[in-house]
C-alpha positions as CSV (number, residue, x, y, z in Angstrom):
1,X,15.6,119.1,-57.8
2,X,16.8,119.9,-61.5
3,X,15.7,116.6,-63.3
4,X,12.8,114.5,-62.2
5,X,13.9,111.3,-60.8
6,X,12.1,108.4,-63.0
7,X,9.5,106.1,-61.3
8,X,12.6,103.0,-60.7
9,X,14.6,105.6,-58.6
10,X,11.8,106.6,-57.0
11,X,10.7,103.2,-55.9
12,X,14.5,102.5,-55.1
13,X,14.2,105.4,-52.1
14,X,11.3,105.5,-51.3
15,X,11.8,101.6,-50.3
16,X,14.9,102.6,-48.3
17,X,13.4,105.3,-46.5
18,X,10.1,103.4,-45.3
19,X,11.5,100.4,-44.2
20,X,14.6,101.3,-42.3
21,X,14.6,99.6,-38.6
22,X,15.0,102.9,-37.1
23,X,12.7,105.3,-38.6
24,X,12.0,107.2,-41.8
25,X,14.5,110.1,-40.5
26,X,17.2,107.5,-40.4
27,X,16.4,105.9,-43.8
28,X,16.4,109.3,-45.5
29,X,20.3,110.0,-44.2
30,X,20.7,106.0,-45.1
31,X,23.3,105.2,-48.0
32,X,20.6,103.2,-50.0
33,X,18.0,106.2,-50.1
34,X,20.7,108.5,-50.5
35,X,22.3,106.8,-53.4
36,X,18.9,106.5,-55.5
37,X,18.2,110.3,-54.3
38,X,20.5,112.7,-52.9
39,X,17.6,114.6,-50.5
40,X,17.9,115.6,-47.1
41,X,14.7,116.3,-45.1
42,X,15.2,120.0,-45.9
43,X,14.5,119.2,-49.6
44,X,12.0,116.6,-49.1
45,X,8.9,118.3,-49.7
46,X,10.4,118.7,-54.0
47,X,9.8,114.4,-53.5
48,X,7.0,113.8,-51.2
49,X,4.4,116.7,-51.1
50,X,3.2,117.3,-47.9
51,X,-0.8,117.4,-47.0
52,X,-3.0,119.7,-44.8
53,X,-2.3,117.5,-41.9
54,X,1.1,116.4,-42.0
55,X,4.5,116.8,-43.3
56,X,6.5,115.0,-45.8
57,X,7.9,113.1,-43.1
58,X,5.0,112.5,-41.2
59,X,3.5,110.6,-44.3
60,X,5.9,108.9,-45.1
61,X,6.1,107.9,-41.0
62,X,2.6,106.6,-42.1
63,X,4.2,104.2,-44.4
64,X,7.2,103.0,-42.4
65,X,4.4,102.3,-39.2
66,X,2.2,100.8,-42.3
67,X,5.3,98.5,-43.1
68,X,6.5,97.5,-39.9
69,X,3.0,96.4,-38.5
70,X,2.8,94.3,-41.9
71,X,5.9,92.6,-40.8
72,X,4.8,92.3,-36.8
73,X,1.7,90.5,-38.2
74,X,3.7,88.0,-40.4
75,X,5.8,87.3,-37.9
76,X,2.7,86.6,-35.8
77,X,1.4,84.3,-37.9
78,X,4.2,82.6,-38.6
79,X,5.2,82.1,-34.8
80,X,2.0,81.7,-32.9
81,X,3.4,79.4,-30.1
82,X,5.9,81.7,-28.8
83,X,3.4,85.0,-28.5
84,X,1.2,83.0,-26.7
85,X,4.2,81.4,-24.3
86,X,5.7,85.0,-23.8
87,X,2.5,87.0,-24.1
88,X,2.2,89.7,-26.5
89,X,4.1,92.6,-25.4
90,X,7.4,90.4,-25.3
91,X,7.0,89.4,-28.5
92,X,6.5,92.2,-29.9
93,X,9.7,93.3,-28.1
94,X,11.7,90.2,-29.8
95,X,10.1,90.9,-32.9
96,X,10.9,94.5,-33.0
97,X,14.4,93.9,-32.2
98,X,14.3,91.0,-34.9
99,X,13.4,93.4,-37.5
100,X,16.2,96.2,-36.5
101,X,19.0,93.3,-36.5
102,X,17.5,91.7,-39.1
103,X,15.7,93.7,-41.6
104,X,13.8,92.4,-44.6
105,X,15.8,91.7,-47.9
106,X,13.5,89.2,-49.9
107,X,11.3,89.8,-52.5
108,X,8.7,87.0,-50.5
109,X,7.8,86.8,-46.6
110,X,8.4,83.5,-46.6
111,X,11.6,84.3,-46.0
112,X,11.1,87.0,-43.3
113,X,11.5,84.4,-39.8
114,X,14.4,82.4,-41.2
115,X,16.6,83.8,-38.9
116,X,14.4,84.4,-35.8
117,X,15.8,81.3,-34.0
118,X,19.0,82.7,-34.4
119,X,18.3,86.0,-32.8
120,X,16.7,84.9,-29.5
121,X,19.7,82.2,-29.5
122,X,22.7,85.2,-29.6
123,X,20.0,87.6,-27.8
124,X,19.4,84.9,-25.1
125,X,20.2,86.3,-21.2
126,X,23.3,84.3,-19.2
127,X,22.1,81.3,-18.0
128,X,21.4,80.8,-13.9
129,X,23.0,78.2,-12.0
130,X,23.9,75.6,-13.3
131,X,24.7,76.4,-17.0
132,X,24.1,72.9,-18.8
133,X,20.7,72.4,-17.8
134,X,18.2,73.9,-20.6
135,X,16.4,77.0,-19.3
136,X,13.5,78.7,-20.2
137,X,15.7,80.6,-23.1
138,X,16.1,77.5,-24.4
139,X,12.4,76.3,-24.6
140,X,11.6,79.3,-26.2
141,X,14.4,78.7,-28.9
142,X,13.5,75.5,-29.8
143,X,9.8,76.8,-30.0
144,X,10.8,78.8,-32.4
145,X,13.4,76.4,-34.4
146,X,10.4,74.3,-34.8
147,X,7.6,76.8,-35.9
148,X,10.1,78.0,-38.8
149,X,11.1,74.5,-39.6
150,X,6.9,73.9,-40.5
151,X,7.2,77.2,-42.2
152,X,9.8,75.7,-44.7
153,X,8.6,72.3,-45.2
154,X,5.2,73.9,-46.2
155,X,6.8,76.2,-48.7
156,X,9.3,74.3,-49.4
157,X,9.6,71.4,-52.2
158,X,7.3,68.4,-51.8
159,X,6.3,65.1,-53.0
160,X,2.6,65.2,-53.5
161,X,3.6,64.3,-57.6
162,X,6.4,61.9,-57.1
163,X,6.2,58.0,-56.5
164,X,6.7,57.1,-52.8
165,X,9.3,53.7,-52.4
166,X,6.8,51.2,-50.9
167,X,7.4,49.0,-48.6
168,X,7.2,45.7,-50.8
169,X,9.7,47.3,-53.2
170,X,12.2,47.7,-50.3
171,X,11.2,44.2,-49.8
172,X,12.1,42.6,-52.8
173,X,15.8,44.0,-52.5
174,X,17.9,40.9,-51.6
175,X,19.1,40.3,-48.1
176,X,22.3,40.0,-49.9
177,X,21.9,43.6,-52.1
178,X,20.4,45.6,-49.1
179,X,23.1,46.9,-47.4
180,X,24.8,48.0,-50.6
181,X,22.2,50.1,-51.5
182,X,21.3,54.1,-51.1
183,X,17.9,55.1,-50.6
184,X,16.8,58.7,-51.9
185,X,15.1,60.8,-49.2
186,X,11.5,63.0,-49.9
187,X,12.8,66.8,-50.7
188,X,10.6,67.2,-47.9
189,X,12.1,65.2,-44.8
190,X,13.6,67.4,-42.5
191,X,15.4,65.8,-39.4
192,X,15.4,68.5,-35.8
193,X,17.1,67.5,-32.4
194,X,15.2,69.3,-29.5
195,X,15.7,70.0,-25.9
196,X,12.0,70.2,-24.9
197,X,8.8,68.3,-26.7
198,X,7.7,71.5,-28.1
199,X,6.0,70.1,-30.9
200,X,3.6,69.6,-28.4
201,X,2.8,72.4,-26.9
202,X,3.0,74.1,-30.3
203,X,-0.2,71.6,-31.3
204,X,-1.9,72.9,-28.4
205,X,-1.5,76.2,-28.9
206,X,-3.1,75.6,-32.6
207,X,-5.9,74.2,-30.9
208,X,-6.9,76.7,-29.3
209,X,-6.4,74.4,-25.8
210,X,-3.8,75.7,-22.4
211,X,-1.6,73.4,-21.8
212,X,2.1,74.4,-19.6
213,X,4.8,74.8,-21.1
214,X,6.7,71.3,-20.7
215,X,10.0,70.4,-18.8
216,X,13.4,69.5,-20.9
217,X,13.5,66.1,-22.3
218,X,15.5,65.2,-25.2
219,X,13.5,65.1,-28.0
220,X,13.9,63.6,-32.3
221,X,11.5,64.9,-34.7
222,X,10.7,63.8,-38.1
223,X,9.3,66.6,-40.2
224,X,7.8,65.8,-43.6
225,X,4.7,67.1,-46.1
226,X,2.4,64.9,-47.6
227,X,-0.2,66.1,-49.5
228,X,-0.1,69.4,-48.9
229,X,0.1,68.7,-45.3
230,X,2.9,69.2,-42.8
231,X,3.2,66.1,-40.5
232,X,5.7,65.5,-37.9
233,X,7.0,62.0,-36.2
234,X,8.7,61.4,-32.7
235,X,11.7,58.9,-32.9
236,X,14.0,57.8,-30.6
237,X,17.3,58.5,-30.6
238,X,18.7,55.4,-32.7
239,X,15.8,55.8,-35.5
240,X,16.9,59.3,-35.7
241,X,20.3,58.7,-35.9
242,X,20.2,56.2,-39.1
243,X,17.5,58.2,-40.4
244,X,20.2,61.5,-40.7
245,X,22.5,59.3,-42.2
246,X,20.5,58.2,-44.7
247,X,19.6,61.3,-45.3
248,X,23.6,62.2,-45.8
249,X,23.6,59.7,-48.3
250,X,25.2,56.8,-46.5
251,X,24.8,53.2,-47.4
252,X,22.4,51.5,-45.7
253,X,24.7,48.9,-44.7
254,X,27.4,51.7,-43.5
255,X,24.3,53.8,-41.6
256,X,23.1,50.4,-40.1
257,X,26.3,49.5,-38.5
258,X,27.5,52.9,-37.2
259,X,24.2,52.6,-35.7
260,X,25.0,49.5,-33.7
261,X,26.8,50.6,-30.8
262,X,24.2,52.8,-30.1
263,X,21.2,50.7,-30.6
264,X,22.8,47.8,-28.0
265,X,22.1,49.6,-24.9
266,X,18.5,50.8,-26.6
267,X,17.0,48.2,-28.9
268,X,16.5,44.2,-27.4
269,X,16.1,43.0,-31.2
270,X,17.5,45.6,-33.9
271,X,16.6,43.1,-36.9
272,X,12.9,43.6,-35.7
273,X,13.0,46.6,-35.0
274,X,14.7,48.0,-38.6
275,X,12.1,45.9,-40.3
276,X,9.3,47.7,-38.2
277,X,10.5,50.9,-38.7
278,X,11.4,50.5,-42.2
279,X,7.6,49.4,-42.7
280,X,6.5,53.1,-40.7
281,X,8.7,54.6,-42.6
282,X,7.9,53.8,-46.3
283,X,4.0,54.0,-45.5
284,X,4.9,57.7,-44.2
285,X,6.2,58.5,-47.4
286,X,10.1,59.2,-46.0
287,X,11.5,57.7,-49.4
288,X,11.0,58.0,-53.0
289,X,13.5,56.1,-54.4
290,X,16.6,53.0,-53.8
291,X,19.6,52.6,-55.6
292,X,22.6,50.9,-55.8
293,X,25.8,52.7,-54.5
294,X,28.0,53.8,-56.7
295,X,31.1,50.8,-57.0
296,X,34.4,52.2,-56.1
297,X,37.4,52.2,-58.7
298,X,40.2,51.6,-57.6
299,X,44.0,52.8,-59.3
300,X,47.1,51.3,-59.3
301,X,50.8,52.8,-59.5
302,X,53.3,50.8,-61.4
């Protein structure tokens, strides 16, 4: 090479060539190394010296295997449940095959499973019999849906500094006022329909105790972070329900009556019962705030 490349170039390539998916010999000929440094593995030796032991590409080989079992072990930590239900050699399978559709492009490894989920979704085998009956597939996906959803509420925003909406100030809101009114969700509620109860298998696993992997039953989580500490709450169907539309923003008069229909066949007293969970839900922390909704203007043509 004529010119030395500077240490930013170098970084640049030497990034591209390490942490390719399918080798260092595929991220030398890649368009991102080769536009930092136009070297082909003839020429590599003027970048990377090689040693008594190995050649330039065997070290940098070092580094890619070096890089990759960095991202194996994130992904292991970050999804403990699924290893242990498909067993150690299948994740790494999943994982490896993760990481070559999905390679790392963040600066943090927070970021590095958001898209697991996904790939065993589009990745899943065709389904046996009959085909709208959740399958093993599906266990495993919503395993995995909910593992990353704890991820994010623990890295996400929380609430740890900012008042909670107590019960007795939903309380002093007029009978009259209430239903015209919009309450302000926690930055940390998160809302995540299931096909299995894996949140409970997933518990187990972080035990440390052996428990089967459970049959499909619809399932409503409530996901949330108080101080400093993810927590999660079954619902049924009609809590979860008004809770995501209060979470869209919706009235609480508006949420409560689309509600209705649903709640008849569900709910013996739904007065009671919105007071009782209202009370649960405040003391949990899923509201920081209650407003008034915006009044509507209103225009007139002449």
């Amino acid at each position: 090479m004529a010119d030395s490349p500077n240490m930013k170039t170098l970084q640049s390539w030497m990034h591209a060539v390490i942490s390719h998916p399918d080798g260092v010999a595929a991220g030398l000929g890649s368009d991102s190394a080769q536009s930092s440094l136009s070297v082909d593995s003839n020429q590599l030796e003027s970048v990377v010296c090689r040693s008594q032991a190995c050649t330039s590409l065997e070290r940098l080989a070092v580094y890619n295997n070096a890089y990759f079992a960095r991202l194996m072990d994130c992904l292991e930590v970050e999804f403990p449940a699924l290893r242990q239900a498909v067993g150690e050699e299948a994740f790494g399978a999943f994982a490896i095959g993760y990481l070559q559709s999905y390679p790392s492009q963040s600066y943090t490894l927070n970021d590095l499973g958001r898209r697991f989920p996904d790939y065993l979704a589009k990745t899943r085998p065709p389904r046996d019999g009959d085909s709208s009956l959740p399958d093993w597939a599906d266990f495993l996906t919503d395993l995995t849906r909910l593992e990353r959803l704890y991820s994010e509420v623990f890295d996400g925003p929380g609430e740890e500094r900012i008042p909670k909406l107590s019960h007795a100030e939903l309380s002093a809101i007029s009978p009259e006022a209430w239903p015209d009114h919009v309450l302000e969700t926690a930055p940390s509620l998160r809302l995540i329909e299931l096909q299995f109860p894996v949140h409970e298998y997933i518990s187990a696993v972080r035990k440390g105790e052996s428990l089967a992997p459970p049959g499909a039953s619809s399932t409503w989580l409530v996901v949330n972070r108080r101080e400093y500490v993810v927590r999660r709450r079954t619902v049924g169907r009609v809590q979860f329900e008004l809770l995501r539309r209060l979470v869209d923003g919706e009235m609480l008069g508006d949420a409560i009556m689309a509600v209705v229909p649903l709640a008849e066949s569900e709910v013996e007293d739904l007065a009671q019962e919105l007071e009782r969970w209202f009370a649960v839900w405040t003391r949990e922390g899923f509201f920081i705030g209650i407003r008034p909704a915006p009044s509507k203007s209103f225009s007139s043509e002449a």
